[in-house]
VEXVO-285463 format. One record per residue: residue number from 1; residue in one letter; x, y, z of N, C-alpha, C in turn. Coordinates in steps of 0.1 Angstrom, whole numbers. Layout:
N
(NUM "a" (X Y Z) (X Y Z) (X Y Z))
...
//
This chain:
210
(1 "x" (101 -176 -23) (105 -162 -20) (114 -162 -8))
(2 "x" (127 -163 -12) (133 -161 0) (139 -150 6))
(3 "x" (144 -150 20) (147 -134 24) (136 -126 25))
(4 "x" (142 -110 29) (133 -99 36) (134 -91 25))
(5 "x" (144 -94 14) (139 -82 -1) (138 -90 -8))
(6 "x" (129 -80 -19) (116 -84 -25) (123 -82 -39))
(7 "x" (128 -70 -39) (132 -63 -53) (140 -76 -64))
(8 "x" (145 -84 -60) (150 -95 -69) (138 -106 -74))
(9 "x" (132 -108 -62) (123 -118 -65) (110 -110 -71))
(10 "x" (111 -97 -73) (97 -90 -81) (109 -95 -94))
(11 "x" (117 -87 -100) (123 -92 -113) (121 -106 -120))
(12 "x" (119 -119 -111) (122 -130 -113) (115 -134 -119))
(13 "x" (102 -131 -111) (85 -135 -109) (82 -125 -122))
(14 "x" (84 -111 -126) (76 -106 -136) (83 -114 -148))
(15 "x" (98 -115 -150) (102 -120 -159) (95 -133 -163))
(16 "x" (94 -140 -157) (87 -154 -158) (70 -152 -167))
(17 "x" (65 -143 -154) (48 -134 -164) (48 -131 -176))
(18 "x" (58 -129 -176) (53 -120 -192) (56 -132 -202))
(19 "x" (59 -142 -201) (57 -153 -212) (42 -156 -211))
(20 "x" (38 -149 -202) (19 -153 -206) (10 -141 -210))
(21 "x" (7 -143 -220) (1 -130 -232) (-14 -127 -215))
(22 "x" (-18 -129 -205) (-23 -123 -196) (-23 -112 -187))
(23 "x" (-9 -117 -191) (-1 -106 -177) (3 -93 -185))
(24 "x" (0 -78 -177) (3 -67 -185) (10 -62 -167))
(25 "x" (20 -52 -175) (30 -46 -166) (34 -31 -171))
(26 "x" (33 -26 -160) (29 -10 -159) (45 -4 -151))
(27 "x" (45 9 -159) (61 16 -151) (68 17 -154))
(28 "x" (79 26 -153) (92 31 -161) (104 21 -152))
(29 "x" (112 15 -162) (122 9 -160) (123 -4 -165))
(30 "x" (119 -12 -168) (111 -24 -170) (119 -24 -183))
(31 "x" (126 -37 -184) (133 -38 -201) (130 -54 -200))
(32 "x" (117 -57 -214) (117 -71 -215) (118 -71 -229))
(33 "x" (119 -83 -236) (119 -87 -252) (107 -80 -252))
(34 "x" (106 -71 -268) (93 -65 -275) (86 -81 -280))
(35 "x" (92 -94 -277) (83 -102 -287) (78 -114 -270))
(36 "x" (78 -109 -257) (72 -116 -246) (59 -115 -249))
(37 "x" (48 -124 -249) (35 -129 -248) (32 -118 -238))
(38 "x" (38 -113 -229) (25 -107 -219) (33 -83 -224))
(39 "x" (24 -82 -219) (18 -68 -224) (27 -58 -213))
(40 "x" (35 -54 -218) (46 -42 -211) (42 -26 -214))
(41 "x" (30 -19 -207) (25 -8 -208) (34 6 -206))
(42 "x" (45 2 -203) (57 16 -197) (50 21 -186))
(43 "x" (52 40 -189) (47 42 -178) (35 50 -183))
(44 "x" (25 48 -173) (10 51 -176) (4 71 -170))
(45 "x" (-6 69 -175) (-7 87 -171) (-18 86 -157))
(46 "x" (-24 72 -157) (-29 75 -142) (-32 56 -139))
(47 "x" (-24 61 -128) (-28 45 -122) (-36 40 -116))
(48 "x" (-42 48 -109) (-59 43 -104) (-66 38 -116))
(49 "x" (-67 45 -125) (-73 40 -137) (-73 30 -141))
(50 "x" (-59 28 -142) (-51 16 -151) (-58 3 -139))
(51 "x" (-53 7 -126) (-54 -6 -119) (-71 -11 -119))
(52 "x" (-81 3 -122) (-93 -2 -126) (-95 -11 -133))
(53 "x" (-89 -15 -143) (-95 -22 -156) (-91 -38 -154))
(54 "x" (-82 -42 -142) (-84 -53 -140) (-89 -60 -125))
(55 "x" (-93 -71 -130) (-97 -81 -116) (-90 -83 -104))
(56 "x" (-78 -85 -106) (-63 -88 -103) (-52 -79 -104))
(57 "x" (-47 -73 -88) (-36 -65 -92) (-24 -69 -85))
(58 "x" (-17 -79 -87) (-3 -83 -82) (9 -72 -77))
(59 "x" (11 -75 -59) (15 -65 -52) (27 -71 -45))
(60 "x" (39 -70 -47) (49 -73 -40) (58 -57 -32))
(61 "x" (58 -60 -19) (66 -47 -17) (78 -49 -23))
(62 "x" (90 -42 -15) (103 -35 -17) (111 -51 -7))
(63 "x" (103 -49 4) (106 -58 17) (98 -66 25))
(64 "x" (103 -77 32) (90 -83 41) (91 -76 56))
(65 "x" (93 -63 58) (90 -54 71) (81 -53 76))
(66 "x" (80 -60 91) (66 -61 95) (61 -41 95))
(67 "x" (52 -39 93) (39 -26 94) (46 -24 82))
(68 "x" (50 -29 70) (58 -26 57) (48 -22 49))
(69 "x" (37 -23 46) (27 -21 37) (24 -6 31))
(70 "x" (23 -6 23) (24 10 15) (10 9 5))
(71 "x" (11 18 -3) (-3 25 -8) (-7 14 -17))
(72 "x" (-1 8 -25) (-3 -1 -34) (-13 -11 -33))
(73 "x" (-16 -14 -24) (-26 -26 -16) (-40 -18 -13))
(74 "x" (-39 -3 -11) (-50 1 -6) (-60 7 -22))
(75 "x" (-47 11 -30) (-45 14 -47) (-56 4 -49))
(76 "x" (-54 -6 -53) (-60 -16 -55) (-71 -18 -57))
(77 "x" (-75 -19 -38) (-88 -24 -35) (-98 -12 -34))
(78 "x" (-94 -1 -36) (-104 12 -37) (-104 13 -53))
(79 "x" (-101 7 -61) (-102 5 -77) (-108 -7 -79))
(80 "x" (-116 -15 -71) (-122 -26 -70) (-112 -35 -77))
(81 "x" (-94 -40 -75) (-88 -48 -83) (-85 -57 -65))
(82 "x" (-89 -69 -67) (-87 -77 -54) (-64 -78 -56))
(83 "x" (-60 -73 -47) (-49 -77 -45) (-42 -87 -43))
(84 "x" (-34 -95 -50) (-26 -107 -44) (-11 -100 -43))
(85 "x" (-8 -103 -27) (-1 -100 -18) (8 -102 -16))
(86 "x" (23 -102 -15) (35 -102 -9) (45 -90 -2))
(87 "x" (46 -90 10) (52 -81 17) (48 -83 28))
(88 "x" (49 -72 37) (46 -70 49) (40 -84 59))
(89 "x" (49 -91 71) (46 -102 77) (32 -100 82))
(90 "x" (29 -87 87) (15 -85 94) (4 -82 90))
(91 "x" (7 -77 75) (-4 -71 66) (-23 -75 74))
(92 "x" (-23 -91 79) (-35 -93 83) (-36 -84 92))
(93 "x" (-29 -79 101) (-30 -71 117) (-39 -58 111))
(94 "x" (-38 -54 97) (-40 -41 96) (-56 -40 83))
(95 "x" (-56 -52 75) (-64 -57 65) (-70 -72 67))
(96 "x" (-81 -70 65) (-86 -86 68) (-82 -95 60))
(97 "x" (-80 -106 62) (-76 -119 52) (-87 -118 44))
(98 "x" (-97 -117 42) (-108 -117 32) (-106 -109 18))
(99 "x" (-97 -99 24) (-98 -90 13) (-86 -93 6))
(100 "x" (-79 -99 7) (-67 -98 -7) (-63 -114 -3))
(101 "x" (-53 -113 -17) (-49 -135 -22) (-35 -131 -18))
(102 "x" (-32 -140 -4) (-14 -140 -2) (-9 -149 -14))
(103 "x" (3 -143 -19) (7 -149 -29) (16 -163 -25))
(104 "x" (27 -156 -13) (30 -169 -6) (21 -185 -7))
(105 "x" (9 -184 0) (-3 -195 3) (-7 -197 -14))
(106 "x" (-7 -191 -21) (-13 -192 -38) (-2 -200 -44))
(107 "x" (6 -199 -43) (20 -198 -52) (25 -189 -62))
(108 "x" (34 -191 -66) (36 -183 -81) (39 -192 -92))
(109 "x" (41 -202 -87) (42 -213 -104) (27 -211 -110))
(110 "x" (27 -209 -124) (13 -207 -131) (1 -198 -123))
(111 "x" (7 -189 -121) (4 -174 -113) (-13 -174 -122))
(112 "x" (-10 -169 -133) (-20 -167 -143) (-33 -177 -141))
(113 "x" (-27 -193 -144) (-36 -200 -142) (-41 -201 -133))
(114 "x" (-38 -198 -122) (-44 -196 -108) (-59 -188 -107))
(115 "x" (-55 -176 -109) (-62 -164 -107) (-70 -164 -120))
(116 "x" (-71 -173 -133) (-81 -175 -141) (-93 -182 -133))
(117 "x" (-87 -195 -128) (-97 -207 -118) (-104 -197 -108))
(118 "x" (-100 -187 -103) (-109 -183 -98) (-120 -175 -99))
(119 "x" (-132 -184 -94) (-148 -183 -99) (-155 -168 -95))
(120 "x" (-163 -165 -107) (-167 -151 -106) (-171 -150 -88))
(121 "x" (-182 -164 -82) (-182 -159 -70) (-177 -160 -61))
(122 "x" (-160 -166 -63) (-151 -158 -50) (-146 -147 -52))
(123 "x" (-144 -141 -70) (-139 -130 -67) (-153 -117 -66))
(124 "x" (-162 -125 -64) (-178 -115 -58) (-175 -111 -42))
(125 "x" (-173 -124 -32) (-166 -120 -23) (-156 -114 -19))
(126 "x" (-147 -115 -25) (-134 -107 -22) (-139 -92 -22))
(127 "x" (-145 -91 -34) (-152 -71 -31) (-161 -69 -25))
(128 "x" (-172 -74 -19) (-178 -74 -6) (-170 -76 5))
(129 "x" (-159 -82 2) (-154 -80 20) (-144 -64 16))
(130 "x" (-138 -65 8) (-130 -49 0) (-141 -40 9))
(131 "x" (-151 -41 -2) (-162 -28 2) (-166 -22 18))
(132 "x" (-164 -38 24) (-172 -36 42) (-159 -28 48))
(133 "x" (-147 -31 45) (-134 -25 53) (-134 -12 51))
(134 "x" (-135 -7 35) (-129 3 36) (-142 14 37))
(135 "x" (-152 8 47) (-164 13 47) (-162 18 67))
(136 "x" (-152 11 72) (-150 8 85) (-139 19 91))
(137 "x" (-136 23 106) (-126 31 110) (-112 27 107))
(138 "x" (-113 10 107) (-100 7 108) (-90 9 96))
(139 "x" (-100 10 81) (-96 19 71) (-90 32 71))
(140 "x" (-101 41 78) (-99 53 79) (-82 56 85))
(141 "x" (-71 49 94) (-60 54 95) (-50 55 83))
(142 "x" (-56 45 75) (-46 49 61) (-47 57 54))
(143 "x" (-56 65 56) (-61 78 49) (-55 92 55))
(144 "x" (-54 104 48) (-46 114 51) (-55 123 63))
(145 "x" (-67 120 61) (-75 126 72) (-73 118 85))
(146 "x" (-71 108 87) (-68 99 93) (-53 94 101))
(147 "x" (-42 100 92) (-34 103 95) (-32 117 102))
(148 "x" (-39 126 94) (-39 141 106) (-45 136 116))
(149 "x" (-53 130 118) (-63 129 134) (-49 122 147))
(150 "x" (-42 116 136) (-32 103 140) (-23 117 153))
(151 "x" (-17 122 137) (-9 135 146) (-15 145 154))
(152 "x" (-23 144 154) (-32 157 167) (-34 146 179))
(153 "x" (-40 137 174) (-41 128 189) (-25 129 198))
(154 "x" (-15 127 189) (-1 127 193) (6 136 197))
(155 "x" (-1 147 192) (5 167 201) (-6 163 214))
(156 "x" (-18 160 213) (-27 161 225) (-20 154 239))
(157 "x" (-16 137 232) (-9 132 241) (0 138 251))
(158 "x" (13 143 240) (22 152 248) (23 161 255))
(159 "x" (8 167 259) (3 182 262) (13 190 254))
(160 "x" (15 190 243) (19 202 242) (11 217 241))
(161 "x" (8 225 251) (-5 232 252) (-3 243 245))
(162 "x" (9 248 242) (15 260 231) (10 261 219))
(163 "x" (10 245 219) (12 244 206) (-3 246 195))
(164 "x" (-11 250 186) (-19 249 182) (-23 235 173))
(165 "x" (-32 231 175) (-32 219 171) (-34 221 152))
(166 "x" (-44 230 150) (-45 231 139) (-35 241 128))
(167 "x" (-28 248 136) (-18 248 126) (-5 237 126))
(168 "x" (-4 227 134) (4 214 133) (-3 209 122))
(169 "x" (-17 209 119) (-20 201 114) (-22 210 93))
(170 "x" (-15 221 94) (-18 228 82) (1 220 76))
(171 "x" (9 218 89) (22 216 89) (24 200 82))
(172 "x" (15 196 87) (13 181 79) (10 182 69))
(173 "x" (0 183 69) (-2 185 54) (9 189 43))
(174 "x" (14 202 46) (28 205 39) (33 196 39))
(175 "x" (42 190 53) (48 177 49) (48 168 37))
(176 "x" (35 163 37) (25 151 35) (31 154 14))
(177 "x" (28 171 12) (27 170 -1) (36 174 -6))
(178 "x" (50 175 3) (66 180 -1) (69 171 -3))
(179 "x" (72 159 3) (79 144 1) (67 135 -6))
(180 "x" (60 142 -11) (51 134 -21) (49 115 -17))
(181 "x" (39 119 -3) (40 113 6) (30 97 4))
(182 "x" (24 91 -1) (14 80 -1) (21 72 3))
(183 "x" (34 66 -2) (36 54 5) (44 55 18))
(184 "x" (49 65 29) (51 76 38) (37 71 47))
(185 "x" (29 76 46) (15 78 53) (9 67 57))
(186 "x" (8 55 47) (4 47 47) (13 31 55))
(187 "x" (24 39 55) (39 29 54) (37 31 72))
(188 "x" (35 19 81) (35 22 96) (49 29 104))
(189 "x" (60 20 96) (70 29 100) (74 46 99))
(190 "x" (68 46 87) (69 60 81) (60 66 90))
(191 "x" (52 62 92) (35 69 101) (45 73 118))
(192 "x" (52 65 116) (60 72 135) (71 80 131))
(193 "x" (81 71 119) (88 85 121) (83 97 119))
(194 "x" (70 106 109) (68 114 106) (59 123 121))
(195 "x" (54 110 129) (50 116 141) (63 120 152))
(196 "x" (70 115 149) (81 120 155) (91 135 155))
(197 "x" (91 133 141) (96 146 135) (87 161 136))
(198 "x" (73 154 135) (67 169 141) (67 169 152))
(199 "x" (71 161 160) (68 169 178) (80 170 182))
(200 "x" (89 167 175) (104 171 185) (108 187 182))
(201 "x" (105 191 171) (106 207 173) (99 215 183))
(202 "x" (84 210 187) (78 218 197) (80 213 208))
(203 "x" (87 204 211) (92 200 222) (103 206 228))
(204 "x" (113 205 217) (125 213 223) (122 227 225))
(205 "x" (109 234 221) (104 247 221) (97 250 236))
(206 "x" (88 245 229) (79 246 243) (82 235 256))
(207 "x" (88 229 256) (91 217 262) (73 208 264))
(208 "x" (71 194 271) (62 190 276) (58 192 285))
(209 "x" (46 194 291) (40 192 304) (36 178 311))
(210 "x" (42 177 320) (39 164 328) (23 166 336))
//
């Protein structure tokens, strides 16, 4: 996998998958032969669901941007599917190595065969360590309640004393569900610019207090 985009080397790598009647692939856009061994689902009516029904849910971002990691990884592991990983350089900074298979360290040659070898009890592990995380606070910032706490702590910082905290935080939320926000919230970069964007209006408003 070379380079910081992903988007070629996702094509490369699924193309290759679907010669193995294992591999099933989910989503609108996707054009393979109707006669490839592996299972091309289009697009599905709910993906939590879908990601339910398997062991394994293979996650490549867009890019390798460090805080790059978006909803897909957390998708996953709250659908008990242990994730094998490619994206984000830091992802451990934010998810313990316990809980998901870097694909980098695994390889991708014989992808399939890989993740068959692995024995009911490492993948028993992998969702006990899943289960302890997203049982923990450090979970809780990827979440939208968690994200509001994010942006209140961040008007509080600023004193902005004008400002009401809880209607900034009715303002998120709008945000949050105009730009049909999951991978936004989740996305570290996204997580500042969007703290950014709400406080520079009440700033140039109210200004700050030192």
């Amino acid at each position: 996998f070379a380079g910081n985009q992903l988007c070629s080397a996702r094509r490369i790598l699924f193309k290759k998958l679907m010669q193995d009647a294992r591999f099933h692939l989910y989503g609108p856009g996707w054009n393979f032969d109707p006669s490839s061994p592996g299972k091309y689902g289009g697009t599905i009516e709910d993906k939590l669901d879908t990601v339910a029904q398997f062991r394994f849910s293979l996650i490549l971002e867009n890019t390798r941007e460090p805080g790059g990691a978006t909803e897909k990884v957390f998708d996953a592991m709250s659908r008990g599917s242990v994730p094998v990983y490619l994206g984000a350089p830091d992802i451990a900074e934010w998810i313990p190595r316990t809980c998901y298979i870097d694909l980098e360290e695994l390889g991708a040659e014989n992808l399939c065969n890989k993740l068959a070898a692995i024995s009911h009890e490492r993948w028993t592990a992998y969702q006990e360590a899943i289960r302890a995380f997203l049982a923990t606070s450090a979970y809780r910032q990827f979440t939208e309640p968690g994200f509001v706490a994010a942006v209140d702590k961040a008007l509080q910082k600023a004193k902005l004393s004008n400002v009401k905290r809880s209607r900034a935080s009715m303002w998120l939320r709008f945000v949050l569900a105009a730009i049909a926000c999951p991978s936004v919230f989740f996305y570290r970069g996204g997580q500042r610019y969007i703290l950014d964007l709400l406080a520079a209006p009440f700033k140039s408003r109210y200004g700050a207090r030192s």
